[in-house]
N, CA, C and O of each residue as an XYZ file, in Angstrom:
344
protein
N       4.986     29.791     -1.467
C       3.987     28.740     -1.496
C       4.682     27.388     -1.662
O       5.078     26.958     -2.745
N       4.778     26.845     -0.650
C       5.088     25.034     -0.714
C       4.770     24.779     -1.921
O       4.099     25.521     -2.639
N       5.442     23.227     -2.364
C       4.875     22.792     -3.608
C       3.748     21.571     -2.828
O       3.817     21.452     -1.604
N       3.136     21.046     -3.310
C       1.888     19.728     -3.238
C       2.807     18.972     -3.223
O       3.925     19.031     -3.733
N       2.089     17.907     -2.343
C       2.657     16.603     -1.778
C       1.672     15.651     -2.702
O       0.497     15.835     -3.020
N       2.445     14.719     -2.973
C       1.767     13.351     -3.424
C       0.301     12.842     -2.536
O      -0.751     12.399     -2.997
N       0.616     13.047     -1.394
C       0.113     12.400     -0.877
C      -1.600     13.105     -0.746
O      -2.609     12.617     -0.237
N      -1.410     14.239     -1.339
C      -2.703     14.929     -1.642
C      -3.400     14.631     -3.019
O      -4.608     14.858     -3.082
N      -2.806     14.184     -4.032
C      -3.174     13.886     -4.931
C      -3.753     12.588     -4.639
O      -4.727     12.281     -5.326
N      -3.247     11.538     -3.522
C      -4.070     10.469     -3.604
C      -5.269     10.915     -2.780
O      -6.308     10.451     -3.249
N      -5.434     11.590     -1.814
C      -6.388     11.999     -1.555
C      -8.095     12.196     -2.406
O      -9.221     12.268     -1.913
N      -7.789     12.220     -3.337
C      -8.886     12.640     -4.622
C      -9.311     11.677     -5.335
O      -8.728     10.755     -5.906
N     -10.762     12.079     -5.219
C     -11.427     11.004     -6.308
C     -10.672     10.821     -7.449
O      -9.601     11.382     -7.683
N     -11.308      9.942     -8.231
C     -11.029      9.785     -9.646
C     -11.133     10.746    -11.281
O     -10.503     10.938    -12.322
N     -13.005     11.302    -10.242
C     -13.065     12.446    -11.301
C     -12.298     14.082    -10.679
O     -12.240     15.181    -11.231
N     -11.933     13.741     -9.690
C     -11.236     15.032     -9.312
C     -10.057     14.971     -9.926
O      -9.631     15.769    -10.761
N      -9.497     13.953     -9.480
C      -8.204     13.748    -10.088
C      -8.245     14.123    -11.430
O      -7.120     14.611    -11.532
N      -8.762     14.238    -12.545
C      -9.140     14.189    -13.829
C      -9.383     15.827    -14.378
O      -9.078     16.533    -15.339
N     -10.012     15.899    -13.308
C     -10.154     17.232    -13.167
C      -9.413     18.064    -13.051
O      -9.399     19.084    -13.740
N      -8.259     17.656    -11.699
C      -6.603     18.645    -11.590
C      -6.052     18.416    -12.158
O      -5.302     19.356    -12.421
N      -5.746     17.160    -12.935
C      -4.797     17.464    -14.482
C      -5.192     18.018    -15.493
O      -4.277     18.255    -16.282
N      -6.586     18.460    -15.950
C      -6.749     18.994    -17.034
C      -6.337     20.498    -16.484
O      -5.680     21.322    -17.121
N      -6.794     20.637    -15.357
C      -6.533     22.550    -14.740
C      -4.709     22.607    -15.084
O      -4.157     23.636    -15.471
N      -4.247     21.769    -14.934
C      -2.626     21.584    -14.436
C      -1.939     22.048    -15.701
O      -1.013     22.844    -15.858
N      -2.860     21.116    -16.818
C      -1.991     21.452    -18.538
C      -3.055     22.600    -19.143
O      -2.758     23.111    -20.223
N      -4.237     22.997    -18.499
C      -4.574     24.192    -18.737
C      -3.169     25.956    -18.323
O      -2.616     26.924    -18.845
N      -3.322     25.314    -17.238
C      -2.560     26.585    -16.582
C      -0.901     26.379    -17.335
O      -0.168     27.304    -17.685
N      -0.601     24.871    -17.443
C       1.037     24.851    -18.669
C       0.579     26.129    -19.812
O       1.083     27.207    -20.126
N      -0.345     25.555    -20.125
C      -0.457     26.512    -21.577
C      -1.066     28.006    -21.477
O      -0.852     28.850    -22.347
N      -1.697     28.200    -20.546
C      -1.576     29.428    -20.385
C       0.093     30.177    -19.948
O       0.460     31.325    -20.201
N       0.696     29.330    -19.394
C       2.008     30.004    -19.015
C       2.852     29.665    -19.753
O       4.001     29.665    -19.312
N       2.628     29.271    -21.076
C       3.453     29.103    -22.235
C       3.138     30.365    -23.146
O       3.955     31.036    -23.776
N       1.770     30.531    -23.068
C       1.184     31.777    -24.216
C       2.142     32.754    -23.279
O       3.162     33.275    -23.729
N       1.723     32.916    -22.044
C       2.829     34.032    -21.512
C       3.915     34.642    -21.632
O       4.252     35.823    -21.557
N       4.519     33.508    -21.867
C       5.637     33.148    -22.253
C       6.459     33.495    -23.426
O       7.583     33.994    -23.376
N       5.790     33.183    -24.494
C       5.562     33.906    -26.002
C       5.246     35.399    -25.905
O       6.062     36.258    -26.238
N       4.099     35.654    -25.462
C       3.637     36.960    -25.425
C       4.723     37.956    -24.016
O       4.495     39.090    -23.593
N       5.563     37.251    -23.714
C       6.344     38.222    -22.673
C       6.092     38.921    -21.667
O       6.640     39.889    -21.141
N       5.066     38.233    -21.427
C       3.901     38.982    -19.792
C       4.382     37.826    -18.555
O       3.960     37.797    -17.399
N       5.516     36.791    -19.265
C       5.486     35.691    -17.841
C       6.817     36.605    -16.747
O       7.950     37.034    -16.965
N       5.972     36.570    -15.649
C       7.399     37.269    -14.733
C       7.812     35.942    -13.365
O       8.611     36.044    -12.434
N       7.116     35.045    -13.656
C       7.463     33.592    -12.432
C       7.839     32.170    -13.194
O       7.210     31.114    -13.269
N       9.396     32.663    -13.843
C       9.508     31.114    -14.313
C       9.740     30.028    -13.862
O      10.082     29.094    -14.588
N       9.568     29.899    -12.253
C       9.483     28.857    -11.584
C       8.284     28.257    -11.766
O       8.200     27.039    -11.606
N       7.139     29.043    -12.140
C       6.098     28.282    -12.327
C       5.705     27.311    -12.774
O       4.866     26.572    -12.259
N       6.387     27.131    -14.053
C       6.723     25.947    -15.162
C       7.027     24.717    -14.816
O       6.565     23.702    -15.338
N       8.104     24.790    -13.597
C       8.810     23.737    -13.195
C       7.758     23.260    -11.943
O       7.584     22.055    -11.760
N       7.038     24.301    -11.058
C       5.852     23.567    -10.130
C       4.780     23.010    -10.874
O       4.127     22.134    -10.306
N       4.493     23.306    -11.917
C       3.465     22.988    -12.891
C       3.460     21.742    -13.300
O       2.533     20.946    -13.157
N       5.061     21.442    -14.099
C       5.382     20.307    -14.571
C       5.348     19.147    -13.498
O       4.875     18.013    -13.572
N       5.888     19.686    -12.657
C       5.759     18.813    -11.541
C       4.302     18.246    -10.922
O       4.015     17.056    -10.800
N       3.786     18.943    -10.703
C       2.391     18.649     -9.769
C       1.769     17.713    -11.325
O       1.108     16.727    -10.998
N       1.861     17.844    -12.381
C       1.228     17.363    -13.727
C       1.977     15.937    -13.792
O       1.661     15.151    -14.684
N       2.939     15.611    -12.877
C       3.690     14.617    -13.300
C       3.195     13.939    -11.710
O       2.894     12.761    -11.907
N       3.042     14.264    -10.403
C       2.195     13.798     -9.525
C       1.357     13.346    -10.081
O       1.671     12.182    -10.327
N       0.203     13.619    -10.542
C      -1.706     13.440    -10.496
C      -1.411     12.749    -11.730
O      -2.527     12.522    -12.197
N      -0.230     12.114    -12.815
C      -0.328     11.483    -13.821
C      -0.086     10.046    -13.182
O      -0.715      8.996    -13.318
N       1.256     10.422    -12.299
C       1.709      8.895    -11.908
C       0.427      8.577    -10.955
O       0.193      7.371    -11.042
N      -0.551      9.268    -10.017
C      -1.482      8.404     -8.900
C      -2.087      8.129    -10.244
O      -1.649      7.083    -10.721
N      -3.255      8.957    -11.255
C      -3.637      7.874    -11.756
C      -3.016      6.504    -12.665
O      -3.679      5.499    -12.921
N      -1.956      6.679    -12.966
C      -1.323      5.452    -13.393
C      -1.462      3.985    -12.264
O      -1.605      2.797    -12.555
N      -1.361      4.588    -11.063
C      -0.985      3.392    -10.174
C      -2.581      2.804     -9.834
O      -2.888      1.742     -9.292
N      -3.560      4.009    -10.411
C      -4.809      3.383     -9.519
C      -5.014      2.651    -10.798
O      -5.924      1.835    -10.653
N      -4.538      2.639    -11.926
C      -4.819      1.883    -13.102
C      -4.759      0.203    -13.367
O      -5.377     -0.834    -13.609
N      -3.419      0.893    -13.096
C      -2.557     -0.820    -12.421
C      -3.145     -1.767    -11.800
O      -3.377     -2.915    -12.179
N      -3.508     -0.974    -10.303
C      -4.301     -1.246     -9.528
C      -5.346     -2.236     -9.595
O      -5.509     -3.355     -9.109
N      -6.123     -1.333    -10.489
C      -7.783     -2.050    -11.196
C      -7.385     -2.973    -11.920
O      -7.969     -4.053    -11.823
N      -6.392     -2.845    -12.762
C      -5.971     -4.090    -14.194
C      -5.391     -5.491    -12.876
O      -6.047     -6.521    -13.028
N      -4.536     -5.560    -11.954
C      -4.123     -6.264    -11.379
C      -5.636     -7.018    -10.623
O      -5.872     -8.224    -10.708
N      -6.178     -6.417    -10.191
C      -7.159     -6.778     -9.093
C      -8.513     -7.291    -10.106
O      -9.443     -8.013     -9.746
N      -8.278     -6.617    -11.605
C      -9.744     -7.599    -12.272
C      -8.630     -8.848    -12.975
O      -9.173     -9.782    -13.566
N      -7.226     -8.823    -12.894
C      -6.801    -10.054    -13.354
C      -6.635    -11.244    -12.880
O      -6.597    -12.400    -13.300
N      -6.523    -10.530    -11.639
C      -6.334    -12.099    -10.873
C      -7.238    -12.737     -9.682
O      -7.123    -13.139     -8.525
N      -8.364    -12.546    -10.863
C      -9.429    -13.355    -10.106
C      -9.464    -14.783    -10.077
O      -9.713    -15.233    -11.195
N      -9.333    -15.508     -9.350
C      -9.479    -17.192     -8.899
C      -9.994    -17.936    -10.192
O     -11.122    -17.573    -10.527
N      -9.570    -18.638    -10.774
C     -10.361    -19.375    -12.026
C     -10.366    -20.568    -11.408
O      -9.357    -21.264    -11.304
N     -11.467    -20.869    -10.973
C     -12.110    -22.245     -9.989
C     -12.504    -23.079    -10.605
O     -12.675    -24.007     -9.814
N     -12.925    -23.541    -12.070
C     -13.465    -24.316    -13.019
C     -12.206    -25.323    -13.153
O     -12.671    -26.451    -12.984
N     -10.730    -25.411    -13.397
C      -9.608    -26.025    -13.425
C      -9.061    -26.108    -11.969
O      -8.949    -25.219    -11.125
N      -8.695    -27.671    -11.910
C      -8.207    -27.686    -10.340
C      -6.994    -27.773    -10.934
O      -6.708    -28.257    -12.029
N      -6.014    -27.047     -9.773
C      -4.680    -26.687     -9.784
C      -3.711    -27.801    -10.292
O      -2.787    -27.576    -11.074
N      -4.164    -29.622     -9.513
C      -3.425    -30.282     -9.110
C      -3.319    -31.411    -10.868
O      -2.432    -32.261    -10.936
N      -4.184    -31.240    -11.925
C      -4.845    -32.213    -12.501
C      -3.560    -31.286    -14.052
O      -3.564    -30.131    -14.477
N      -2.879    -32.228    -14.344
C      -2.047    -31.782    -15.669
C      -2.771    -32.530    -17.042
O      -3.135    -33.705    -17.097
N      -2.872    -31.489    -18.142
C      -3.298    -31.942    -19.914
C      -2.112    -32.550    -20.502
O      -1.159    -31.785    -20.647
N      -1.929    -34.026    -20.955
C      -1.049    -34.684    -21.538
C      -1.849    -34.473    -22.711
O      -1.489    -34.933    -23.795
């Protein structure tokens, strides 16, 4: 099984997105109890896990950014550019 591309994670809403990371550190910890309990036989799993959890963290980080950048720099039109406070 391929691993997931980034580029599927941007694909996804917001609440989806929200949604595949909680499944993502659900399924970590189930394959940690495994792990403990000695029933895990795919320890690559861990490392696709960690991974895809570290995808769907960084898109929502960037759509964060995103929003913080785009409600910051809205035009403040009340002060003209050209006029300096002595």
């Amino acid at each position: 099984m391929p691993l997931p591309k980034v580029e599927e994670a941007r694909k996804l809403s917001d609440q989806e997105l929200a949604d595949e990371i909680l499944a993502a550190k659900r399924q970590l910890f189930e394959l940690r109890m495994q792990k403990a309990t000695r029933r895990l036989e795919k320890q690559h799993q861990f490392k696709h896990t960690r991974r895809r959890i570290a995808q769907l963290m960084t898109v929502e980080r960037e759509r964060q950014i995103t929003a913080s950048q785009s409600s910051t720099q809205a035009p403040d039109t009340d002060v003209p550019t050209d006029v300096q406070e002595e």
